[in-house]
C-alpha positions in Angstrom: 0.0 0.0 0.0 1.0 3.2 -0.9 1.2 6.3 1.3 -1.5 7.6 -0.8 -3.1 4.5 -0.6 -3.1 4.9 3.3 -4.1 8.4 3.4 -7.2 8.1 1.6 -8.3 4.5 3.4 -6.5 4.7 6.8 -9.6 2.3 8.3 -7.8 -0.2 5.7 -4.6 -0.4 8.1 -7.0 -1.0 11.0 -6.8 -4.8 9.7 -3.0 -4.9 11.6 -4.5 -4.2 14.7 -5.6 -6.0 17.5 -9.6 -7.4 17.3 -12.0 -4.7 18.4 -15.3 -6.9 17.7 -17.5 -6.7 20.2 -21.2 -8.1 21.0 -22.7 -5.0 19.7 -20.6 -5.3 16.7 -20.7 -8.6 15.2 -24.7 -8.1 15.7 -24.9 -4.9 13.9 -22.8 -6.7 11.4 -24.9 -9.9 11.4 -27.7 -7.7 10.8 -26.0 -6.0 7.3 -25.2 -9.5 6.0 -28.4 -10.9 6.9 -30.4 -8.2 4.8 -28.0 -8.3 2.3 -28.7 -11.8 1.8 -32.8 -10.9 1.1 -33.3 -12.7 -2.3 -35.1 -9.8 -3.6 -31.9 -8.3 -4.6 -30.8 -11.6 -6.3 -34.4 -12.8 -7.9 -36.4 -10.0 -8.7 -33.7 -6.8 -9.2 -31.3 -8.8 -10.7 -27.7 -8.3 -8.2 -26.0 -11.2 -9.6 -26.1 -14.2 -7.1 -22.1 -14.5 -7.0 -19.2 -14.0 -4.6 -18.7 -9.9 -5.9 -22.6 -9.5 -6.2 -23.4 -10.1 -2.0 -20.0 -8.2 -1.7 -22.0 -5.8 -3.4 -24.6 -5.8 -1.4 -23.0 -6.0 2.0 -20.7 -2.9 1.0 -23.9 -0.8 0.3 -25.5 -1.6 3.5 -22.1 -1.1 5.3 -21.9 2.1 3.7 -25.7 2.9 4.5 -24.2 2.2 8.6 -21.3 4.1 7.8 -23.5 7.2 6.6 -25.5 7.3 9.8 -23.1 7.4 12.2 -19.9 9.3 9.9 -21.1 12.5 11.9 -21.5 11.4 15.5 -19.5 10.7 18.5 -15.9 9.6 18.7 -17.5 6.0 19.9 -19.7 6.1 16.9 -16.7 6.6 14.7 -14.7 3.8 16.6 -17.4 1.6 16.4 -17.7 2.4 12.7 -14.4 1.4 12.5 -14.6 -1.7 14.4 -17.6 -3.0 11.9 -15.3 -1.9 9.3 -12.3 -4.5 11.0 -14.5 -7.1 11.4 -15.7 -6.9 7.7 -12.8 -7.0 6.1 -11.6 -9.6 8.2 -14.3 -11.5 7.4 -13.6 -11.2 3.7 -10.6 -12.2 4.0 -11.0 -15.4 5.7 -13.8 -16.1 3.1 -11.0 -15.3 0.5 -8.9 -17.9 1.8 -11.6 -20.3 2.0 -12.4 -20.0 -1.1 -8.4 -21.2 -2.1 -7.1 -17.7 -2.5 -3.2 -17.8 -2.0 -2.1 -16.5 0.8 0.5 -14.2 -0.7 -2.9 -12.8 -3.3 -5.1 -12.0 -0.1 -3.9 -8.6 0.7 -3.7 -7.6 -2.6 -7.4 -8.7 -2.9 -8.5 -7.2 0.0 -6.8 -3.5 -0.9 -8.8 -3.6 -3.6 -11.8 -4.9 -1.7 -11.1 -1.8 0.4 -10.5 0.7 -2.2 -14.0 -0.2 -4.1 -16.1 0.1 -0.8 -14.6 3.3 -0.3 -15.2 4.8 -3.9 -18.8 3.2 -3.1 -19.1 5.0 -0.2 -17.9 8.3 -1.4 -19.6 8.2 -4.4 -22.8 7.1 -2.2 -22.6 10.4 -0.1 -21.8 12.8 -2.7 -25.2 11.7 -4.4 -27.6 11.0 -1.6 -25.9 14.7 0.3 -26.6 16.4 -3.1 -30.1 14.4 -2.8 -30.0 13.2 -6.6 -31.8 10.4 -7.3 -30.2 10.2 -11.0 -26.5 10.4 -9.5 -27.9 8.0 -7.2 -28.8 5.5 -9.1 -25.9 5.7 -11.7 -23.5 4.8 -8.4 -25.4 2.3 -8.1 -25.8 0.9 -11.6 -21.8 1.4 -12.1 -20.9 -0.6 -8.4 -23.4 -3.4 -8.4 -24.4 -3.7 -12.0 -21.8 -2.7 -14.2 -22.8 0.2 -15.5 -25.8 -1.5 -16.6 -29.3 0.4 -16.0 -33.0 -0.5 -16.0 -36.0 -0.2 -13.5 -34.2 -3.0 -11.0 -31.3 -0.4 -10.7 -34.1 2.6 -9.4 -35.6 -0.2 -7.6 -32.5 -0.8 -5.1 -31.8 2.8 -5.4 -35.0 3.3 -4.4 -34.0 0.8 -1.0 -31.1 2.7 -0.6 -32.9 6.0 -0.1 -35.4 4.3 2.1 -32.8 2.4 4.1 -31.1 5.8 5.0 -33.6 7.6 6.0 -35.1 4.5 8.4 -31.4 4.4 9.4 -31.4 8.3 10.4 -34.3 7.8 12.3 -32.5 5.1 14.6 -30.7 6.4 17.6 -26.8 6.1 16.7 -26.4 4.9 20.9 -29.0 1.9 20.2 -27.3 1.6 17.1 -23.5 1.4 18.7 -25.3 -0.7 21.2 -25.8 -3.8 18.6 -29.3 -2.6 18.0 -29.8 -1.6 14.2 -33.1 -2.4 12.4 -33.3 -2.4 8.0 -36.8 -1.8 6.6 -38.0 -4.6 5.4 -37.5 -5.3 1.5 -40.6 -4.6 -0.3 
């Protein structure tokens, strides 16, 4: 990793520390990959039912968590980070289980790290601008390819929902492993 590299993702170094997972956490993350496993997204709006497809979806509800608590209290931010830790080390032992060397995992997860981040930032630049056509086109280029169509406004659509049931949740219930999705019409 570059300095750059490190400057622009420095929650991507927090892999080297020690574990910061707590109860609250793993539930609140528990909670992001359980709705990100809601086969709507894979049957009826088309997120392709693969490895990068539910890391997809599990980014842009992470990033959804990330945007409610991204202005709050230095525990917010740490807990933030700790669901970021635990996330990424969670990919990466699914990386290796999947027979990645271990020499390629790294590598793998930089770049697993750099596209959730460009997600993210891309994902708050259009939903703070409140754009629905920027939006969507975030989400048609990082979940479908570049590809768009009425199941692209229909997860953007989720997204805009999911943030503002998100903002209505208290950011100390939600630091306290208590963080609720709408469910997925």
């Amino acid at each position: 990793m570059t300095d750059t590299d490190a400057e622009r993702n420095p929650m991507i170094l927090s892999l080297f520390r020690k574990n910061s997972a707590t109860e609250p956490v793993y539930a609140v993350y528990n909670s992001i990959v359980a709705q990100s496993r809601q086969p709507v997204f894979y049957a009826q709006w088309m997120v392709p039912d693969t490895v990068t497809g539910r890391f997809d979806m599990i980014s842009l509800n992470m990033a959804l968590l990330f945007r409610r608590l991204r202005h709050g209290t230095p525990e917010a931010k740490a807990f933030s980070q700790a669901v970021f830790d635990l996330f990424f080390k969670d990919m990466d032992r699914s990386l290796r289980e999947m027979g990645a060397g271990d020499l390629g995992v790294p590598k793998k997860i930089q770049k697993m790290g750099n596209i959730f981040f460009g997600l993210l930032a891309a994902l708050n630049e259009a939903m703070d601008r409140n754009d629905p056509e920027a939006l969507a086109g975030v989400i048609a280029r990082n979940v479908f390819d570049g590809e768009d169509g009425p199941h692209v406004r229909a997860l953007a659509a989720y997204v805009t929902a999911q943030d503002a049931a998100l903002a209505a949740q208290s950011a100390d219930q939600i630091i306290r492993g208590n963080m609720s999705f709408e469910a997925v019409a």
